[in-house]
C-alpha positions in Angstrom: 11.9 11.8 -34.4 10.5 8.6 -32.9 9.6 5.5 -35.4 6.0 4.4 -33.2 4.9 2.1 -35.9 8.6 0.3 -35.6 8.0 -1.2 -32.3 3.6 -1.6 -32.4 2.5 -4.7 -32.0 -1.3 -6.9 -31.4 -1.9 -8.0 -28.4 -2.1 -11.3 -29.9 1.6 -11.1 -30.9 2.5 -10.1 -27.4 0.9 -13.1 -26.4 3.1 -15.3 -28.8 5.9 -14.0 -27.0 4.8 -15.7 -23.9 6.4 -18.5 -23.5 6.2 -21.9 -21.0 8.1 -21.0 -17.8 8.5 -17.2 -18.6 8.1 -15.0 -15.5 6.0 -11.8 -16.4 5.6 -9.1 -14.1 3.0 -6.4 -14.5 3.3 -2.7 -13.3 1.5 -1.8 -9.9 -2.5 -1.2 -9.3 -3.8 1.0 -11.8 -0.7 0.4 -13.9 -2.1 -3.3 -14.8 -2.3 -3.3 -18.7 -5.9 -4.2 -19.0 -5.8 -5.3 -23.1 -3.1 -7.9 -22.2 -4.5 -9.5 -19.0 -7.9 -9.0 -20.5 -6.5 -11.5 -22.9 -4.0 -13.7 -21.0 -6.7 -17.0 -20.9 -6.4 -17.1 -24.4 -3.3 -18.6 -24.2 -3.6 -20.6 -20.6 -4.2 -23.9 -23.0 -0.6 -23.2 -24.7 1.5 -22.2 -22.0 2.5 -24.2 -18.5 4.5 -23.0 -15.2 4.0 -19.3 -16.9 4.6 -16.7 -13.2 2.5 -13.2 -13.3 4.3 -11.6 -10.5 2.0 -8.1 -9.8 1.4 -6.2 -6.3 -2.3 -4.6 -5.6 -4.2 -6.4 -8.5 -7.3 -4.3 -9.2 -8.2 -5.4 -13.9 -10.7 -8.6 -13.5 -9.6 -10.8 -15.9 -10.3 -14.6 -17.0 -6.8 -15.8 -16.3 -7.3 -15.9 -12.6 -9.9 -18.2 -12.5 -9.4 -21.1 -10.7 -9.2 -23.6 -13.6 -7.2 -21.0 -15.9 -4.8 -20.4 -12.8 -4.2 -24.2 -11.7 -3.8 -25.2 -15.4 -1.1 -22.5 -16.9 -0.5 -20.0 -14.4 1.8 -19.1 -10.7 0.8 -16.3 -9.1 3.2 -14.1 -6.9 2.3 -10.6 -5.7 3.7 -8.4 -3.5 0.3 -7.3 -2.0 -2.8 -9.4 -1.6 -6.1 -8.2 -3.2 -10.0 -9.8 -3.2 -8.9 -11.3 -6.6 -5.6 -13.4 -5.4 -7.8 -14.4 -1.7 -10.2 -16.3 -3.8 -7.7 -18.4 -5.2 -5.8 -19.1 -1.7 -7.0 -22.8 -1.9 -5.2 -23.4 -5.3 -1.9 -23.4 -3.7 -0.6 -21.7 -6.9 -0.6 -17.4 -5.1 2.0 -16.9 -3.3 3.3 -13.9 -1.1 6.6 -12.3 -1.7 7.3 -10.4 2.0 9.2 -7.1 1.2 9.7 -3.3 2.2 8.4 -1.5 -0.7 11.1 0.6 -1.8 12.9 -2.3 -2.1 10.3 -4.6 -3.8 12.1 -4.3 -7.7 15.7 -4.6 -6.0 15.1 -7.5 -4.2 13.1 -9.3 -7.1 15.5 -8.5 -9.8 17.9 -10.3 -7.1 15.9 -13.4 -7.5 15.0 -13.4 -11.1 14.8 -11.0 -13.8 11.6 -10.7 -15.8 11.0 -12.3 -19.4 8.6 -9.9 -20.2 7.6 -6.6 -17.9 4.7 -5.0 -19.0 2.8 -1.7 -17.9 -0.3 0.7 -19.2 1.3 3.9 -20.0 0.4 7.1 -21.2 0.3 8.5 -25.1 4.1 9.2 -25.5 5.9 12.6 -25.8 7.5 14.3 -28.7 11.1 12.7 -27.8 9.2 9.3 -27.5 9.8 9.3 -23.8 6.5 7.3 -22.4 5.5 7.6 -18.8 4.4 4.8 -16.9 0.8 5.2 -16.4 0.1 6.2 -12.3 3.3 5.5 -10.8 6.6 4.1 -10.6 6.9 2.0 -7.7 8.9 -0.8 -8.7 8.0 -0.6 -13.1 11.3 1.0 -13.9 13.6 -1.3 -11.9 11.9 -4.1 -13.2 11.9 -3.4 -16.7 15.9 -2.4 -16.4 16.8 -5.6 -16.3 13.5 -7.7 -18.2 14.8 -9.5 -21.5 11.6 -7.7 -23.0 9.5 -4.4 -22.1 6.2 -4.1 -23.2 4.0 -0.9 -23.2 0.3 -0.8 -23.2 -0.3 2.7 -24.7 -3.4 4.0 -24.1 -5.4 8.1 -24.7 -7.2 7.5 -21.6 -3.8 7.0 -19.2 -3.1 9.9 -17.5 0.6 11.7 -18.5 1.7 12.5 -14.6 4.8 14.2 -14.4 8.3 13.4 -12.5 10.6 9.9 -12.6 8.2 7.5 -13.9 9.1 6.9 -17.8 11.3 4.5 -19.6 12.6 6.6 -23.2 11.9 5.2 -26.3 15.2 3.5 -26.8 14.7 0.9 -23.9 11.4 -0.3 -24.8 10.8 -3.0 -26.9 7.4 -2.9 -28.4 4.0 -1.0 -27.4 0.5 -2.6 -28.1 -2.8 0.1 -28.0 -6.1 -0.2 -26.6 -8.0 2.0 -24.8 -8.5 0.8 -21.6 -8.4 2.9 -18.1 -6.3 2.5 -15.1 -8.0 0.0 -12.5 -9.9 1.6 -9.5 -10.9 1.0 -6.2 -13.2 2.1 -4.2 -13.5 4.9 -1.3 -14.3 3.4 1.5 -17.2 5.7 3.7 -16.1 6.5 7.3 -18.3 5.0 9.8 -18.3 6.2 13.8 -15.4 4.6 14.5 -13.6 5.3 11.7 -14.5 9.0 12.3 -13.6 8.6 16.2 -10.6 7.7 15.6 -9.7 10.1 12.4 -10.7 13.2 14.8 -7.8 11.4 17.2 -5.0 11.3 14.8 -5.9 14.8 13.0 -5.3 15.9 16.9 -1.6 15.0 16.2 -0.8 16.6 13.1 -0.2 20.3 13.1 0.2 22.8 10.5 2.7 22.8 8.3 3.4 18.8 8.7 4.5 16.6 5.6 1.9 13.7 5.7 1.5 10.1 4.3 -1.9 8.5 4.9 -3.3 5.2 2.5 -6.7 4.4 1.7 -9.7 2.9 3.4 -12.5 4.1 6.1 -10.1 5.3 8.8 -7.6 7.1 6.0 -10.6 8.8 4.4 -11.9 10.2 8.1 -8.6 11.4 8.6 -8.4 13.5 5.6 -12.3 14.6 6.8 -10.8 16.2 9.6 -8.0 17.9 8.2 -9.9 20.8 6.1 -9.4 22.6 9.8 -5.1 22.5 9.0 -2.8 24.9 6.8 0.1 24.5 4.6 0.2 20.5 5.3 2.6 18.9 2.6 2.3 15.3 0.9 5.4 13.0 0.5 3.4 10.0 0.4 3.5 6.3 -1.1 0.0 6.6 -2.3 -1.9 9.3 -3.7 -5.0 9.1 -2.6 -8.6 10.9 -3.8 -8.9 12.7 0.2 -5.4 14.3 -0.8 -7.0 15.0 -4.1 -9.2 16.8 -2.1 -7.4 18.6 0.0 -5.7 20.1 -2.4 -8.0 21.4 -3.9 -9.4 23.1 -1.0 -5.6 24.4 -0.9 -5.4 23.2 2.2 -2.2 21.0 0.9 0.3 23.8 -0.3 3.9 21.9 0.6 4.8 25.3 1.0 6.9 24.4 4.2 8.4 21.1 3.1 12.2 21.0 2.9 12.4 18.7 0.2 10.2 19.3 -2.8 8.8 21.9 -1.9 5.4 23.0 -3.1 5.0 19.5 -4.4 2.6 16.6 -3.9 5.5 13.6 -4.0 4.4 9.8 -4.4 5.1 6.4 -5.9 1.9 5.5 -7.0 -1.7 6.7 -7.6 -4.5 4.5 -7.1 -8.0 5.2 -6.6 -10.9 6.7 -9.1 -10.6 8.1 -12.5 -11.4 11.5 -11.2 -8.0 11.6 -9.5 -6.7 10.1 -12.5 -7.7 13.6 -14.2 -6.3 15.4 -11.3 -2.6 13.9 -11.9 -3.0 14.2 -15.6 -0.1 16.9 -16.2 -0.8 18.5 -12.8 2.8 20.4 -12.1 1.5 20.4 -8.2 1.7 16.3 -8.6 5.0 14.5 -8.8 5.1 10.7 -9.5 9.0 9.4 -7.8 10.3 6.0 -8.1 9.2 3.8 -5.2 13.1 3.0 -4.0 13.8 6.6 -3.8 10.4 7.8 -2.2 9.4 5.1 0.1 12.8 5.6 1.3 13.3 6.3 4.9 16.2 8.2 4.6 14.6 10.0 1.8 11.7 10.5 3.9 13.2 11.8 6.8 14.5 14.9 4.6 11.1 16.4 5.2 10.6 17.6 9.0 7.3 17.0 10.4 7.2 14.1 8.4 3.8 12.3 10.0 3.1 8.4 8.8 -0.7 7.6 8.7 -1.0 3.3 8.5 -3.1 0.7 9.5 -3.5 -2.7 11.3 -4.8 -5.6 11.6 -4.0 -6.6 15.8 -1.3 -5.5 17.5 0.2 -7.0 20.8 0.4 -5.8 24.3 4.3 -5.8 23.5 3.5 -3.0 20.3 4.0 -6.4 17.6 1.7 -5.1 14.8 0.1 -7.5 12.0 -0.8 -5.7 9.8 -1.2 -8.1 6.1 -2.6 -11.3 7.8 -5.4 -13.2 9.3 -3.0 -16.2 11.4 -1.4 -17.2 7.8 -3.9 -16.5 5.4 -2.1 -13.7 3.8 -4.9 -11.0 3.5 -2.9 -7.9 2.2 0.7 -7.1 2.3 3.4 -5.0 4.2 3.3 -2.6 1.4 5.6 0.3 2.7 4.4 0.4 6.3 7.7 -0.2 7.5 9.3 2.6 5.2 6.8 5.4 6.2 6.8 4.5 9.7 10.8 4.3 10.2 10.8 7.1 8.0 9.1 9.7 10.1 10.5 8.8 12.7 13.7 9.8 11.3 12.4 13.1 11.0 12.8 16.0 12.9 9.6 16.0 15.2 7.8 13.3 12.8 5.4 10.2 14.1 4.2 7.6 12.8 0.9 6.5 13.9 -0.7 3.1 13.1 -4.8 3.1 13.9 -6.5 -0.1 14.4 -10.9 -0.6 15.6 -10.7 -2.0 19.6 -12.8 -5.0 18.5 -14.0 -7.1 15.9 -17.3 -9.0 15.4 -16.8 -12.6 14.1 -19.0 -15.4 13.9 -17.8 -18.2 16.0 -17.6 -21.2 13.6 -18.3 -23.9 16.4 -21.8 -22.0 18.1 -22.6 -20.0 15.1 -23.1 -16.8 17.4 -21.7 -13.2 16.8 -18.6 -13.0 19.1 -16.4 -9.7 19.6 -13.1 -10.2 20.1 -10.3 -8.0 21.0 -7.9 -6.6 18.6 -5.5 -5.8 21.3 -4.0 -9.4 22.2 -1.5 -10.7 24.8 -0.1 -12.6 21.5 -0.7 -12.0 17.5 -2.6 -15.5 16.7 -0.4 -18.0 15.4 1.1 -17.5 12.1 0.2 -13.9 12.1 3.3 -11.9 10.2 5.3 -9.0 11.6 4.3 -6.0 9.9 5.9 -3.7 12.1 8.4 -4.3 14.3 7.7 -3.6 18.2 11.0 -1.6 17.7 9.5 0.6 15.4 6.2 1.3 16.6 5.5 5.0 17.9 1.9 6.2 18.4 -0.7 3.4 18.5 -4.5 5.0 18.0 -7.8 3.5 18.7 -11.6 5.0 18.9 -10.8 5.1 22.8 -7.4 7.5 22.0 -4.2 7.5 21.2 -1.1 6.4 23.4 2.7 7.0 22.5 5.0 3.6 22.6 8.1 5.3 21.7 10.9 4.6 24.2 8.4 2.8 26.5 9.4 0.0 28.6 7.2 -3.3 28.1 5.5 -2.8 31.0 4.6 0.6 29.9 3.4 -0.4 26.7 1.5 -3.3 28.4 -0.8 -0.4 30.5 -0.8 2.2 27.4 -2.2 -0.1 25.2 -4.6 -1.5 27.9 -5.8 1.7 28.3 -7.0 2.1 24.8 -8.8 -1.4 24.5 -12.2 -1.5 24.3 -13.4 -1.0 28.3 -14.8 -4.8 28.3 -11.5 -6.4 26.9 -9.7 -4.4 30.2 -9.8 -6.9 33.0 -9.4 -9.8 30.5 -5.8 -8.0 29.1 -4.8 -7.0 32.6 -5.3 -10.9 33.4 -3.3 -12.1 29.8 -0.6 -9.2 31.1 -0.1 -10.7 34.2 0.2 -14.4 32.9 2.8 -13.3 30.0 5.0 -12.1 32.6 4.6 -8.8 31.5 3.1 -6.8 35.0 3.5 -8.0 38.1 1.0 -10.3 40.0 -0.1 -7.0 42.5 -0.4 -4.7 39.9 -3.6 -2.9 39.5 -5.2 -2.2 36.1 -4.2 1.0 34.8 -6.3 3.4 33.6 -3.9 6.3 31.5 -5.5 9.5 30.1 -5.3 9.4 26.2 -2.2 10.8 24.8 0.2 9.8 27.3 
């Protein structure tokens, strides 16, 4: 039997652990202990140089305002959030780029956590605790921190699979009873739904799927009620695979790998899905280096990759984390799931992006739309994905295949998806890049070639 009481501590005394310089990284999304960085300004007049390294930031807290950050705290995330983009002028965020299933690797590479810290679930008999709603990068952190820190609270879900650390490696728990952070969902609007109905055209029956969150994710999921046996190996579970499950339209009944199994890293979303992973045996939480994967990915045929972008270029470049160089998300595991199903017998990968995009021009002050298929990402703008590894591209005007494609053939593909007025203007920007010829005439390529 487990001594609890041995290793319980305040949050207070976990704070007095923190010390000046100490690099502290927190477990991902909804794994954010909420009783600890509810409480991290206490101690921003003690403490100087002190790095909170996280990845999709979702618990408010007083320690990342501005004059809390600049005075005692760094900032370095492996995925940008509303929270870290208001404090882009304090030069003190910063961006880590990584592949996600290699995010904890890589760090531990650079420097090992003082103190790694995650909301977790009440723990077992044995003493085994589960990391709260996933275990992306939490595990691999914590086996090499100097100190490991559980936030234990009744109303963390206890999800099933690799996402625990046993009572032996941690180091001390605190209690409170906070919830895992949400976000969220985003309502479809028409284009979002035009181009949802485009990509559930491409996935068939029986096809292992990974799809995110946000307006075009959530129309996807809308419009796959129609589909049977579909199976999840997925990086995020989201609340439209919540409910598709439960309309039983998600069996994993034809998967090859995990069969019958919804597979992620992480769970993030609303605390009704929380609910649903709490000791589902259909749900299957996998550490983020072995799930995001693309070997591990590829074990499942039909493996079909759902992502999103920002712009992407006539040459198939896709920018998918920045606006220029304000860093505006991250690469998260793009690049895994797409390379991933790839690998997979008959899977695609399909990144969806809107035509256009309504700005305000700063110098006139008018409403301008802009294209969002350019002859060039903007200067600054990071590689996402790699022209190399881009396969379907999808927009509300349909959905052309890139893979294998000359430039050229990309160049008219992906002109024939723009938004009709952007045509002639791409055509043009084609021409002066070099990439068509001076006599060529502007294509104009059925959907789905």
């Amino acid at each position: 039997m487990f001594d609890y009481r041995s290793k319980l501590i305040s949050v207070d005394q976990a704070l007095a652990l923190i010390n000046d310089g100490d690099n502290i990284t927190v477990g991902l999304g909804a794994n954010e202990p909420p009783a600890l960085l509810g409480s991290l300004h206490q101690i921003a007049d003690r403490v100087r140089d002190v790095t909170i390294t996280n990845c999709l930031a979702t618990v408010p807290g007083e320690y990342l305002s501005v004059e809390n950050v600049t005075k005692a705290f760094w900032i370095d995330s492996w995925f940008s959030t509303p929270q870290l983009r208001a404090l882009s002028g304090t030069g003190r965020v910063s961006y880590i780029p990584n592949h996600l299933h290699l995010a904890g690797t890589r760090r531990n590479f650079h420097k090992r956590a003082n103190i790694m810290i995650s909301l977790a679930s009440t723990p077992e008999a044995s003493g085994r605790t589960r990391f709260a709603c996933g275990n992306t990068y939490e595990e691999k952190i914590a086996s090499q921190a100097d100190l490991r820190i559980l936030e234990i609270s009744p109303n963390a879900p206890h999800s099933f699979g690799q996402n625990y650390l046993d009572w032996d490696q941690i180091d001390y728990v605190i209690e409170s009873q906070g919830y895992p952070g949400t976000i969220p969902a985003a309502k479809p609007n028409e284009k979002d739904l035009a181009i949802g109905r485009a990509i559930a055209d491409l996935v068939e029956d029986g096809d292992c799927v990974q799809v995110g969150i946000g307006g075009i994710p959530n129309a996807v999921c809308s419009y796959l009620y129609e589909k049977r046996d579909l199976g999840i190996h997925t990086e995020m579970m989201t609340a439209g695979i919540m409910d598709l499950m439960k309309a039983g339209v998600i069996t994993g009944a034809r998967k090859q790998a995990d069969v019958g199994k919804t597979v992620f890293a992480f769970a993030l979303g609303s605390q009704e899905m929380y609910q649903f992973i709490d000791k589902n045996p259909d749900c299957f939480t996998g550490r983020g280096e072995e799930v995001n994967n693309p070997w591990v990915i590829a074990r499942n045929d039909n493996q079909v990759s759902i992502n999103t972008t920002v712009e992407v270029d006539l040459t198939g470049q896709c920018c998918s984390e920045s606006i220029g160089t304000l860093q505006i998300s991250g690469t998260g595991g793009q690049s895994d799931t797409a390379t991933g199903a790839q690998r997979s017998k008959n899977g695609r990968s399909i990144i969806a992006l809107y035509s256009t995009l309504e700005k305000v021009n700063k110098e006139t002050g008018e409403l301008e739309t802009i294209s969002k298929i350019v002859p060039t990402l903007r200067p600054g703008a990071a590689v996402s994905l790699s022209r190399n590894d881009v396969d379907w591209v999808v927009t509300e005007y349909g959905a052309v295949n890139l893979r294998g494609t000359s430039i050229r053939e990309r160049v008219e593909r992906l002109i024939s998806i723009a938004h009709p007025s952007m045509r002639d203007q791409l055509y043009a920007d084609a021409v002066r890049c070099g990439y068509l010829p001076v006599a060529a005439s502007v294509p104009r390529l059925a959907a789905g070639v």
